[in-house]
N, C-alpha and C positions, 0 to 999 in steps of 0.2 A: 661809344658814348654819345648818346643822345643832347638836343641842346640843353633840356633838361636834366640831366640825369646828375647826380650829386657823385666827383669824378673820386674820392679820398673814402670810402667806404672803409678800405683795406690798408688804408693808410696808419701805420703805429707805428711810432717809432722813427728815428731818424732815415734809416732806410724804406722805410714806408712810406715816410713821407718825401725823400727825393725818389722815389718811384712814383708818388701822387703829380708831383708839380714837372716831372717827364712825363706822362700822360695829359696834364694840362696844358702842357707846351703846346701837344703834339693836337689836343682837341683843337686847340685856337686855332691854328694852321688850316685845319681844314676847315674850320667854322668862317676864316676869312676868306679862304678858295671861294666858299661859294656866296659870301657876302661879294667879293666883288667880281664873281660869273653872272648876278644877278644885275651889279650894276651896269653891268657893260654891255646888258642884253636889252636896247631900245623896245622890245617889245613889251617890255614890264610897263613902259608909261601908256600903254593901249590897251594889254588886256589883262585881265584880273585874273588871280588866284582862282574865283569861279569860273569864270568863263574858260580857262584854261583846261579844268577839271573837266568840264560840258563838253571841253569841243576836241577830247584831247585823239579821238580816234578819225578824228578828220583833219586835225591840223598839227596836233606835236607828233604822234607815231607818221606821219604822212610830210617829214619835211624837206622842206628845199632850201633853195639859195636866198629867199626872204622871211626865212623863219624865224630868225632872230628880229628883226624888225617888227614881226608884227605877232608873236606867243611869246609866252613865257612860261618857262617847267614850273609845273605846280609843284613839283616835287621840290626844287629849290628854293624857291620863293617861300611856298609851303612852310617846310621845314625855319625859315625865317620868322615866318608868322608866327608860331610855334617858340618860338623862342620868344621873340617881343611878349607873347601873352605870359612867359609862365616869368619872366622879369619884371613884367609889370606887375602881378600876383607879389612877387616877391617883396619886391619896394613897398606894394600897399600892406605888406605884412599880416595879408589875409590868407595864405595860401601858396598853392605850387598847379602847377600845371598836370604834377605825375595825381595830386588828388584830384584834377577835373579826371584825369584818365579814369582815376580809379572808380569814382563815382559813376563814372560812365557804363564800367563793367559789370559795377552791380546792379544797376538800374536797368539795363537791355540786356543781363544775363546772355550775353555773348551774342544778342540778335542786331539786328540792323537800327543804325541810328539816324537822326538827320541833326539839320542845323537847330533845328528850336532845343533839341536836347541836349544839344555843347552848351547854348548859350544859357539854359536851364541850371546844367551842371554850373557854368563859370559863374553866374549868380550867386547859386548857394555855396560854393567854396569862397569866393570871393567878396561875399556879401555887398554886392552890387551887381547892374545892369551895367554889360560888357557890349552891351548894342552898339555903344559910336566903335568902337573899336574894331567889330567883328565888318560893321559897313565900309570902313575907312580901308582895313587891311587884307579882308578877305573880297569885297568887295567893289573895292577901288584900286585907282591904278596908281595912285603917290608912291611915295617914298614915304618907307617903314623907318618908326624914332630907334633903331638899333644905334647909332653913338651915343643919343644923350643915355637910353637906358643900358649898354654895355659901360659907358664910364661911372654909372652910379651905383655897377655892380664891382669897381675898383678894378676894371682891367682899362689899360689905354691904349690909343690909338695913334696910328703913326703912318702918314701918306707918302708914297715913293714914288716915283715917274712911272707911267706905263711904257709896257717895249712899245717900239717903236710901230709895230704894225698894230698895236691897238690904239696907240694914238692916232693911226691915220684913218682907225674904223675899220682895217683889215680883219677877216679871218682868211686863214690860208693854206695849204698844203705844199709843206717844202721837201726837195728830196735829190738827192744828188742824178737821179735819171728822169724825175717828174718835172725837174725846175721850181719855179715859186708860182704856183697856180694859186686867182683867188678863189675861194669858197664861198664868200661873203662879203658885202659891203655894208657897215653899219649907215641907218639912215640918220640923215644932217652931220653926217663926218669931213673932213676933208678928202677924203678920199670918194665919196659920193659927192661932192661940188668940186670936184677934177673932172666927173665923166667916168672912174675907174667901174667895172662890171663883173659880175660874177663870172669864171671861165676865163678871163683874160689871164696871160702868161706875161709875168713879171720877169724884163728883159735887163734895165740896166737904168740908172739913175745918173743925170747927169753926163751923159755918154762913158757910164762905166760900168763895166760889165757885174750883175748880182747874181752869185749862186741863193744867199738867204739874204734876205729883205735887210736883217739886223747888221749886214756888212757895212751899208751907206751909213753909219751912224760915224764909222770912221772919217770920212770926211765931210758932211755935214753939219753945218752949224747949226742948234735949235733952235725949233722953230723957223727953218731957213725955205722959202720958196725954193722948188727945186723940179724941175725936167723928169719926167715918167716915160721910159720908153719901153711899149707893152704889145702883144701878138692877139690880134683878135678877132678870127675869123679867118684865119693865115694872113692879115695883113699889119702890116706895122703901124703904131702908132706914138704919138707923142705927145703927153698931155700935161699942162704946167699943174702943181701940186701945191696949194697953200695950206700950210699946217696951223694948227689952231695956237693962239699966240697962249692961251694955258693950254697944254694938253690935258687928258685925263691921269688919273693918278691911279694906283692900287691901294688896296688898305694893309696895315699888317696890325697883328693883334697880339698884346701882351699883359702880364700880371700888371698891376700897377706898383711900383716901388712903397708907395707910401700911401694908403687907399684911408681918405675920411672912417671915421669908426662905422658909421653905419654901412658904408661901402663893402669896408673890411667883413663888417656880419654879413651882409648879403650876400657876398662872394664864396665866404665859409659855406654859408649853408647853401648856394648852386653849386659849385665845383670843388668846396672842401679846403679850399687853401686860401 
């Protein structure tokens, strides 16, 4: 199920319809997986959805331990952008995104297209000029309107703590013979104004011993400064760790109980229910 794609086709009937709103369940889930994989990848506020595309055989197939800091998957982001457009289409009540597709198809008869010809298509389906938008989102490195346009498509939104090793900016590799190796240090986390490094071996918190990172949570107070003792280079180290007094959060994404009438048509007509 694409972000576009209207999920309740098949949907008749009572049973057709809780097999529609089980498949919408299950679209959101993953519609928020990668809403918030984008969020938590600092490299979105550097480099664009283009530039991403340009560079991607030198810097996303070719990555390391500051990859996330400084790319972003066009494929994720992408597919976001992708959605904000055909929501925004929807709400102006001009169109869908599946008719810029289709337009697209008959007009390059299956040949190669570029950007003047999306923004062509999203014109005439749209009947308007989709320039600020294509510059802002494909083009720039902000932050895509997906909550106000996901709530006025009547689904809501609901924020929960992040684990704990994303709140400190960790990625990591945990394993009962490997230990809690990091992978990654997100840039301006608290875990990069500790000093923490890619490759360092995650030893014990507070002088107590961590098989996984999410153990210390047991005795930890949020957001509590706390002692890092880590192997790097074969040598020990010790590093104080202040946690960010908000941490970051995840999103989670649901139907909306009671969605405004226009909501409720908008929503009908992207995902069916």
């Amino acid at each position: 199920m694409g972000p576009s794609s209207g999920a309740a086709a098949d949907g008749v009937g009572p049973a057709g319809a809780g097999k529609t709103e089980l498949l919408v369940r299950r679209y959101l889930r993953l519609l928020a997986k990668t809403v918030n994989a984008v969020a938590a990848t600092p490299g979105r506020l550097v480099q664009s959805v283009a530039e991403a595309s340009f560079d991607a055989w030198v810097k996303y197939y070719r990555s390391d331990e500051n990859t996330p800091n400084a790319t972003i998957s066009y494929y994720a982001k992408g597919s976001l952008v992708a959605l904000a457009l055909d929501l925004t289409l929807r709400r102006e009540g001009r169109g869908t995104l599946d008719a810029v597709m289709h337009r697209l198809w008959r007009t390059s008869r299956g040949g190669p297209i570029d950007e003047g010809d999306i923004a062509a298509a999203l014109r005439e389906v749209g009947g308007r000029s989709y320039a600020r938008e294509l510059a802002a989102w494909v083009h720039g490195t902000g932050e895509l309107p997906l909550p106000a346009l996901l709530e006025a498509a009547g689904v809501g939104l609901r924020q929960s703590p992040a684990s704990f090793a994303a709140a400190l900016g960790l990625r990591l590799s945990e394993g009962p013979v490997s230990g809690v190796q990091v992978k990654s240090v997100l840039a301006g986390s608290a875990a990069a104004r500790a000093g923490v490094s890619a490759g360092d071996e995650l030893l014990a918190i507070d002088g107590w011993r961590i098989r996984r990172l999410d153990d210390a949570q047991h005795w930890l107070a949020t957001a509590a400064e706390f002692e890092l003792t880590l192997v790097r280079d074969q040598r020990l180290l010790a590093l104080r760790v202040h946690p960010d007094a908000k941490p970051p959060t995840t999103l989670a994404l649901a139907l909306a109980d009671k969605p405004a009438p226009a909501a409720a048509s908008l929503r009908r007509g992207w995902i069916g229910v």
